[in-house]
N, C-alpha and C positions, 0 to 999 in steps of 0.2 A: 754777822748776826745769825743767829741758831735758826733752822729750819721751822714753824708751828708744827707740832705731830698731831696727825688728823687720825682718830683715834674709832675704829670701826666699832659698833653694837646693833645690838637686834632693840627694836623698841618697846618691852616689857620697861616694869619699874625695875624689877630683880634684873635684865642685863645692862640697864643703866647707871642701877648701883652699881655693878660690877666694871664697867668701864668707867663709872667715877671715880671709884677708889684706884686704879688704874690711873688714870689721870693725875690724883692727890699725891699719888706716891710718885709720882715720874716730877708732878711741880717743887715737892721736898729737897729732889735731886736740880732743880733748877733748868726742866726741860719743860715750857709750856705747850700744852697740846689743847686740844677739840675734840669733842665728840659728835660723831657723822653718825647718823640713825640709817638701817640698813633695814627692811624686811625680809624675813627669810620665806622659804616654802614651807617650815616648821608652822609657821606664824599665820599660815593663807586657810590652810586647810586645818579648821579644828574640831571636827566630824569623825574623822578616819582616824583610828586607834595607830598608832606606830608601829607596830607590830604589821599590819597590815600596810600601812604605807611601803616598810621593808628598803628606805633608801638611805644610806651610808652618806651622812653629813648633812642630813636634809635643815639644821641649823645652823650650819657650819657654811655651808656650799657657795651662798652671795657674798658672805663675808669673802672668803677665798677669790671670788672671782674680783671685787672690791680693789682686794689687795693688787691680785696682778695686773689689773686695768691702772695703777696708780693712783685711785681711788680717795683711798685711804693710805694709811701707812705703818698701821697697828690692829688688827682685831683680838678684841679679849671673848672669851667664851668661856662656860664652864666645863673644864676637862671631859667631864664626861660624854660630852654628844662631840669631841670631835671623833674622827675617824680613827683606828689603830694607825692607818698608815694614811700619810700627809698629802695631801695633793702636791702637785709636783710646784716647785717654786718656791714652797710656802715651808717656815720655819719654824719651831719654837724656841720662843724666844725666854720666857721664864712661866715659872709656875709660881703662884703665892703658895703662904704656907695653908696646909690647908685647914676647910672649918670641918663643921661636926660631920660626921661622913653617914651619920644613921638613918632608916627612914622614921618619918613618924605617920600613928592613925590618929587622926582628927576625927572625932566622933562626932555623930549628925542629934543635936538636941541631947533628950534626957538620958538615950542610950548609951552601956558600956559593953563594951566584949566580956561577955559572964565566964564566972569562975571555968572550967574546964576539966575535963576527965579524959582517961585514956581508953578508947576503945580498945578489941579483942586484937585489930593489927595494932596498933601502938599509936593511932593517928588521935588527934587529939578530937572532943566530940562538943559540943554543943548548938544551943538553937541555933536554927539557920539565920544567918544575914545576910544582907545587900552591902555589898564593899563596891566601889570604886577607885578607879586605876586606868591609865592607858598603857602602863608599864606591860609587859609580859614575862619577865622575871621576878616582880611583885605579886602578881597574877601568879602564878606556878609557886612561887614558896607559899603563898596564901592557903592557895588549895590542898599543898600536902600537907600541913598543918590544920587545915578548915577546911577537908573534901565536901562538908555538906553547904558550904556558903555558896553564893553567888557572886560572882564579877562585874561589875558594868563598867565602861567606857568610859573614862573624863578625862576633855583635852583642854586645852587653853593654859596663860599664867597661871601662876600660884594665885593672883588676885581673883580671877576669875574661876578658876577652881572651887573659890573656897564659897562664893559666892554660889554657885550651882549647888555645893555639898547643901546648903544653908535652905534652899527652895528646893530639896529634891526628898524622895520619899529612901534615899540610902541609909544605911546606917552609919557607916563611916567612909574616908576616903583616906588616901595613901599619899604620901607629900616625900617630899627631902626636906631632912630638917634644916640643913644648909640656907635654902631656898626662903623659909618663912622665915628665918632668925635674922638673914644677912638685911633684909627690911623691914624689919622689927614686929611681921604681924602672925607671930605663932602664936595661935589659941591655948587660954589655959586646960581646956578639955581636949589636948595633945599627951599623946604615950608613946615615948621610943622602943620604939619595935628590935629589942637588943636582941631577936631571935635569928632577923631578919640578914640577912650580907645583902651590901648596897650596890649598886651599878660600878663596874669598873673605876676609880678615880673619881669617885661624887665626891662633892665637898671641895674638890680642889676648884680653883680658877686658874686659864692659861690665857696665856698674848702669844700670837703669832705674830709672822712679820715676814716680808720677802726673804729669802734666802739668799741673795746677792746684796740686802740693806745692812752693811756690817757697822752703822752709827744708831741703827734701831735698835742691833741688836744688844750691841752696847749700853746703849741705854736702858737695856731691861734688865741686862746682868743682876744688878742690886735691889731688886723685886724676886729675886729668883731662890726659893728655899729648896734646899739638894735635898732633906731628907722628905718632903714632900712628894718631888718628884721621885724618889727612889721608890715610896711605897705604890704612888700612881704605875712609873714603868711595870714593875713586876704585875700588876694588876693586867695592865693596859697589855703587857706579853701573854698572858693567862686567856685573855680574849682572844688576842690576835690566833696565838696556837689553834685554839678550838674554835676559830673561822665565825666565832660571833658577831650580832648586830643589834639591831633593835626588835631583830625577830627570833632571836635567837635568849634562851631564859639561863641567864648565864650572871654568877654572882662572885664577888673576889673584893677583899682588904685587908691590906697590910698593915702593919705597926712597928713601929721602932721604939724598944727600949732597950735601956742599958749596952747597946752595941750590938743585939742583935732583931730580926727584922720576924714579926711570926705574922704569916700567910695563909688565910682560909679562904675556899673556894666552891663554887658548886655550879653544880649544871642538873638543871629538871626539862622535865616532858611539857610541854605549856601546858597541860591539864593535873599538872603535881602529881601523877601518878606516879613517875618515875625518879629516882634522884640518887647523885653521886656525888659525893664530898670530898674533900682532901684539907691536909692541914701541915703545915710543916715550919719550922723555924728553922735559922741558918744566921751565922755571922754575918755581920752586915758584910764584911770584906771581899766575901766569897758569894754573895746571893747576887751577883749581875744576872744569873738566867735561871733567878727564882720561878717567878711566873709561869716560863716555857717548860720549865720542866716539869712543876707543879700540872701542868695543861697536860702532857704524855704523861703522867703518870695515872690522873684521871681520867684518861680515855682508855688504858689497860685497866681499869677497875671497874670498867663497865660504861665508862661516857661516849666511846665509840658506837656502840647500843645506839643511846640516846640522839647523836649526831647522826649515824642512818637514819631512825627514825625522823629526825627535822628534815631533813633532806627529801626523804620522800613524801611527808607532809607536802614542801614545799613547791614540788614537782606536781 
């Protein structure tokens, strides 16, 4: 008789959907599992902006320990907060395909982001607003585009989020569309921000699994969408090169059409002052070290600048 697969999540509704559908698709194939509710440190502390927390897996990290206590036997997460590189033990096991990878603004009541103009540097000009974000690469493409707006702090779920935007004196707030669509509660007074590049691998959803479980992993196989992951890797290499984090304001997404794979990138100052781009397409065949090399070529273009400066920031 088949093992039950005890199926690790954080306890929001968006990672429960996400280990649902996880679940629904692993029962299709005729592997019955469970879902174990896990709290993270992501999930304790909803105060301290990310960026300032500054720790590498901080959603990730119980699940992980989860897994290797034996715990569980499966953690799903959304790509984006796990780590570039994997704790030790722990595997990926499949990637779904992924969803809308953009962010969206959610605007707060009657207001809209007004028409706009280009100032004398080329930055774009209008009245000031209050935005909200814990992102710091949200925050930094924000400002180069909107140097005269303001930033504020919002942590918590998407539910919770949206509920502070709604009691709060901001004008809009910043979301992954991913996030409100995959639980059906994205506002009709939502605008995809097509200006914006989103967090490494947003939109995707990933399942770990021990690295020595080679019937977990099996079992994921047929969850598992290759071109997904191919746009994630390049992305998730793109980071990893330029030593980013959650403190780090650092932006990348791929696409695959027709057989080949086109990659845009960027890296800014957390204050949007600064900012370095790249952009390149490549056969799919031959892009295994899109990412990485995208990443050195951006740092000879002036992202090395910008990584000094984080760094002594940081110091």
């Amino acid at each position: 008789m088949q093992k039950l697969v005890r199926i690790g999540t954080r306890e929001s509704q968006l990672a429960l959907w996400q280990a649902g559908l996880v679940k629904d698709l692993l029962i299709k194939n005729g592997i019955e599992s469970k879902l174990v509710t896990i709290k993270s440190e992501g999930d304790i502390d909803l105060k301290t902006p990310l960026y300032e927390i500054g720790v590498q897996g901080i959603f990730t990290r119980a699940l992980d320990i989860a897994l290797l206590d034996n715990t569980i036997d499966l953690a799903v997460h959304s790509l984006k907060d796990i780590p570039t590189q994997l704790a030790r033990g722990i595997a990926l096991a499949a990637v779904l395909k992924r969803d809308n990878p953009k962010d969206l603004l959610v605007y707060n009541g009657d207001w809209r982001l007004p028409s706009v103009s280009s100032g004398s540097n080329g930055e774009e000009q209008s009245p000031h607003a209050l935005i909200a974000t814990s992102s710091i690469r949200r925050k930094a493409q924000w400002l180069h585009r909107f140097p005269g707006d303001t930033i504020e702090n919002l942590r918590g779920n998407v539910n919770t989020r949206l509920a502070k935007l709604k009691d709060s004196k901001w004008n809009g707030a910043i979301f992954a569309a991913a996030g409100l669509e995959r639980i059906g509660i994205r506002p009709d007074n939502a605008v995809e921000l097509d200006w914006m590049l989103p967090a490494p691998a947003q939109g995707s959803i990933a399942v770990v699994c021990r690295e020595s479980d080679q019937d977990r992993l099996s079992a994921c196989q047929p969850l598992h969408d290759e071109n997904s992951w191919q746009c994630a890797k390049a992305e998730r290499d793109f980071l990893r090169t330029l030593l980013g984090g959650c403190s780090t304001p650092i932006a990348a997404l791929a696409e695959i059409e027709e057989g080949e794979i086109y990659f845009r990138g960027n890296l800014l100052s957390p204050d949007g002052k600064h900012k370095v781009e790249i952009e390149k397409i490549l056969p799919l065949e031959i892009a295994g070290d899109l990412g990485k090399s995208a990443a050195e070529e951006l740092l000879m273009q002036g992202g090395d600048k910008i990584i000094a400066l984080l760094t002594h920031v940081e110091k």
